[in-house]
C-alpha positions in Angstrom: 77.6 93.4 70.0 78.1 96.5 68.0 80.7 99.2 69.1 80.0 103.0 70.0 81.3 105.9 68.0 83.8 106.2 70.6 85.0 103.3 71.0 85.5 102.9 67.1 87.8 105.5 67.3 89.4 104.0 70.2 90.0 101.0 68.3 91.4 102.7 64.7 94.8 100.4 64.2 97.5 101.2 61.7 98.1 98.3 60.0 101.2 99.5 58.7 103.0 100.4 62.3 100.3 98.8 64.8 99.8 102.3 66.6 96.7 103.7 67.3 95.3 107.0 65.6 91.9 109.1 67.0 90.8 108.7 63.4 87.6 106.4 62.9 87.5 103.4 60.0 84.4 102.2 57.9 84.9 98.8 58.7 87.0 98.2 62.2 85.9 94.7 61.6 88.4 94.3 58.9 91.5 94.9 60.8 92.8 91.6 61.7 94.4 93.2 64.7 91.4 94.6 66.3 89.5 91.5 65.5 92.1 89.1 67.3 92.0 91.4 70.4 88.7 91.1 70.9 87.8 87.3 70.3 88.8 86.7 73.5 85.6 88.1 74.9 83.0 85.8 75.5 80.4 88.3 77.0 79.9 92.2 77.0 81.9 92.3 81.0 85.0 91.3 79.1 84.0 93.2 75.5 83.8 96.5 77.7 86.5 95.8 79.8 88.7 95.6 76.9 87.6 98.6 75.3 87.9 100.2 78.6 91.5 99.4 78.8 92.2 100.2 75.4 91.1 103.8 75.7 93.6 103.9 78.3 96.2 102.8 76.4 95.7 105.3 73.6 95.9 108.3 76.5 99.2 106.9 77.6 100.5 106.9 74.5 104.1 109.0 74.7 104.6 110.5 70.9 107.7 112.3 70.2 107.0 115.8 71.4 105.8 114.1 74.5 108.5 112.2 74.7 111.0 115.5 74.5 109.1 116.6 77.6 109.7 113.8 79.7 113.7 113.7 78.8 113.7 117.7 79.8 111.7 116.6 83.1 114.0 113.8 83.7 117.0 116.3 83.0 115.8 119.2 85.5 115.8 115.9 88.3 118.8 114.8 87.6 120.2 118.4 87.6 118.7 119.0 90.9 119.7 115.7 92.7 123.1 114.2 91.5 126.4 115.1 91.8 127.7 116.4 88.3 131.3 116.3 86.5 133.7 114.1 85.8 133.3 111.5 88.4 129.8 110.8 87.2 128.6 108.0 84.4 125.6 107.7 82.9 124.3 103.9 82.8 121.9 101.8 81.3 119.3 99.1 82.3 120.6 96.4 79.8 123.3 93.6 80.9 125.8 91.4 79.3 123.7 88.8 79.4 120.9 90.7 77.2 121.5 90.0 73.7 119.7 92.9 72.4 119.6 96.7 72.7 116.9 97.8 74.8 115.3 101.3 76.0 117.6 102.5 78.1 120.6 102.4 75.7 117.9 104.5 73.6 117.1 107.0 76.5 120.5 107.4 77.2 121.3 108.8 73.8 117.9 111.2 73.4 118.9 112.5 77.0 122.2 113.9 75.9 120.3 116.8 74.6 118.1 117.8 77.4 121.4 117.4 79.5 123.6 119.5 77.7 121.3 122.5 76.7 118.8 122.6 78.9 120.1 121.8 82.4 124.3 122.5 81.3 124.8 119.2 83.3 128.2 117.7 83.1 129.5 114.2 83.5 132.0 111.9 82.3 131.3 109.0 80.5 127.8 106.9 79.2 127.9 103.1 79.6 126.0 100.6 76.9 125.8 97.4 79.8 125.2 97.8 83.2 127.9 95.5 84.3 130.8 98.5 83.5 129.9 100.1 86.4 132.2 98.2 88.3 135.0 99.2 85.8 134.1 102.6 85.9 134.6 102.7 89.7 138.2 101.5 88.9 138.9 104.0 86.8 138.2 106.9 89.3 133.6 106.9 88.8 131.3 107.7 92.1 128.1 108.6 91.1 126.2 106.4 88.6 122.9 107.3 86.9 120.9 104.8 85.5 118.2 105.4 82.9 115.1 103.8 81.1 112.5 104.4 79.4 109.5 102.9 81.8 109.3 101.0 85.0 106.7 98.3 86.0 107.1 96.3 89.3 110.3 97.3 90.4 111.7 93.8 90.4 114.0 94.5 87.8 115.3 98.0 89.6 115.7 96.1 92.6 118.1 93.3 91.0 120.0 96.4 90.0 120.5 97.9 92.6 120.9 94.6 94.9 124.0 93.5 92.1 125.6 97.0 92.5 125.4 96.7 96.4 127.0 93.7 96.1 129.7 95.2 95.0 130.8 96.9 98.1 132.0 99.7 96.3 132.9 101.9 98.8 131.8 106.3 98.5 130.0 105.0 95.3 126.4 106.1 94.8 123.6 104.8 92.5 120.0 106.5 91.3 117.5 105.1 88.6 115.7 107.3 86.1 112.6 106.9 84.5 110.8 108.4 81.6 107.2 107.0 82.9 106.6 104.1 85.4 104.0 102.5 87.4 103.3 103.9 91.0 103.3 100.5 92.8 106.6 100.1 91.1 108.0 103.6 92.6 106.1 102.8 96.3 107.8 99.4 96.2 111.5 100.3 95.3 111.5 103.3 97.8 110.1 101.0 100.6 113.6 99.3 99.7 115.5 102.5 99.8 116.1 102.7 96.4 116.6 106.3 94.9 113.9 106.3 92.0 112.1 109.1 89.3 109.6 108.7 87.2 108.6 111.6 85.0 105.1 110.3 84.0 103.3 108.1 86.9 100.4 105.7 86.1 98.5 103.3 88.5 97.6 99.8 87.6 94.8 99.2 84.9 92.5 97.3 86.6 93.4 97.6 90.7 94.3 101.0 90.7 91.2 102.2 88.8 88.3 100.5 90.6 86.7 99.6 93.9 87.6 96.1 95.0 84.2 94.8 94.0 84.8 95.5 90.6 88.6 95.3 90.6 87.6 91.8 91.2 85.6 91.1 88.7 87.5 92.3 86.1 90.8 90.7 87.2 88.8 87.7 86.6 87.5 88.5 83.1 91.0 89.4 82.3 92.1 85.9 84.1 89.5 84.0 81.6 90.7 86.1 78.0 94.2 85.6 78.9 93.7 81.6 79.4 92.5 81.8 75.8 96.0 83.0 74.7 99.0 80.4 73.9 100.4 79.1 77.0 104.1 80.4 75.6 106.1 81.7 72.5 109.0 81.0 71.5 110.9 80.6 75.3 108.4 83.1 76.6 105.6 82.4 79.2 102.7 83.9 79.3 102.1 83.1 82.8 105.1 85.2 83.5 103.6 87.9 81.9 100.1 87.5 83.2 98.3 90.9 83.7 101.9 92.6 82.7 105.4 91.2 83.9 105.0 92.1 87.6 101.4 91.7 87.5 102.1 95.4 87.0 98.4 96.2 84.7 100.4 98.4 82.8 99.0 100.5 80.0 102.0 102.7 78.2 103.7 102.4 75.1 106.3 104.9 73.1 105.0 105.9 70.1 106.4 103.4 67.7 107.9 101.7 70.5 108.4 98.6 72.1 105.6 97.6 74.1 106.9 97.2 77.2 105.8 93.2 78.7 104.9 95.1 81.9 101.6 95.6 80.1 98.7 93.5 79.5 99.5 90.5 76.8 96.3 90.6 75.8 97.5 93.5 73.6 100.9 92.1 72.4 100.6 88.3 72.6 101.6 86.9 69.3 99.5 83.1 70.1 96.5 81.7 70.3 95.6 79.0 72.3 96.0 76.7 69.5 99.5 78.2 68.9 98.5 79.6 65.9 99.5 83.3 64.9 97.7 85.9 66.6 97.7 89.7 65.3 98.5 91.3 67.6 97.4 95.5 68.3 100.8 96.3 69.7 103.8 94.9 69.2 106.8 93.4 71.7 110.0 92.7 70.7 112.5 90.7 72.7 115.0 87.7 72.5 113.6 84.5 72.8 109.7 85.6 72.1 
């Protein structure tokens, strides 16, 4: 099969950082990356379907300017819907049980700015592990503000949110905050009640782009390519990352980022079948993979 000008710039890696430029090479053919991404394929439904996919991961790319956007967006919302001053924290997605620094410890930092010259909003303290929350409300907190970077499912938003409950922490009041997120996640944790924003919404990759005829068909291309990926790596399971963490189809990545695992592994899977190496066109970083 031979690739169309388009989709050779589509599929232009850096080998250097693994993101994706909308410059063209000579020889895509020679990037180990692009190559391993495509072997997969076993006919031209699943050779277009990955291309297709691709392209939509380039749009969704969020570079830095971009980026600066979404934290001013996210700072006008939070602004215009919490309570602000001393009684308020700032808090992150990460627990005590994570052993490393995430995106929201990373958000919460870059959103100082926005927060302070753009919107003038006030507030009293930042957390680095969810779990302080409940010493924050000891010490006189209310109104807690939790921030990230990008939201798949929902699951995780709704353990959140389910632990704080549990708290019973009585006139105390909780929101999430998200740079970009996917809108089955949003539809799914407000059907729960749970106060969500997402500055940047996406629908799923495959389901939320085509009729169910084709939707169909492509979940089961994708089904086949991703059976031809290593069954795990490290402690990581791909089958709990099928189609994205969630089953969330997502297709987003920070420039330079961490590829969140809400998208599709067939872009950040680091096995083959055989459990060799795989290059892999993205890259995720996490404990335990």
């Amino acid at each position: 099969m031979e690739l169309d000008d388009a989709i050779l710039r589509a599929l232009t890696i850096s080998t250097e950082n693994k993101m994706v430029f909308p410059q063209s090479k000579n020889k895509w053919t020679n990037d180990a990356a692009v190559v391993d991404m495509l072997r997969p394929c076993r006919n031209e439904d699943d050779y277009t379907l990955i291309c297709e996919l691709f392209r939509k991961m380039n749009e969704n790319i969020v570079d830095d300017a971009r980026c600066y956007d979404l934290l001013c967006k996210m700072a006008l919302a939070i602004k215009r819907n919490e309570t602000e001053g001393e009684h308020t924290a700032l808090c992150v997605m990460r627990t005590k049980n994570d052993n490393e620094a995430d995106g929201s410890q990373a958000i919460i930092n870059e959103l100082k700015m926005p927060l302070a010259l753009t919107v003038d909003f006030k507030y009293g303290h930042s957390t680095v592990c969810f779990e302080e929350i409940h010493r924050l409300y000891n010490k006189g907190y209310r109104h807690f503000i939790v921030v990230d970077d990008f939201m798949g499912s929902g699951k995780t938003v709704e353990a959140r949110y389910n632990h704080f409950q549990n708290l019973h922490l009585e006139g105390a009041t909780i929101s999430f905050y998200f740079l970009a997120g996917m809108a089955k996640g949003i539809s799914y944790c407000k059907n729960r009640d749970i106060p969500v924003y997402c500055g940047q919404i996406m629908h799923k990759g495959i389901s939320g782009h085509y009729q169910k005829e084709d939707w169909l068909k492509r979940i089961w291309s994708m089904r086949y390519m991703e059976s031809q990926l290593g069954r795990e790596s490290g402690e990581t399971k791909l089958k709990d990352n099928s189609w994205g963490y969630g089953h969330a189809e997502a297709l987003y990545c920070r420039q330079f980022g961490n590829i969140p695992n809400s998208v599709f592994p067939i872009f950040w899977w680091n096995r083959n079948l055989d459990g060799t190496k795989r290059q892999s066109v993205f890259t995720r970083v996490q404990d335990g993979y």
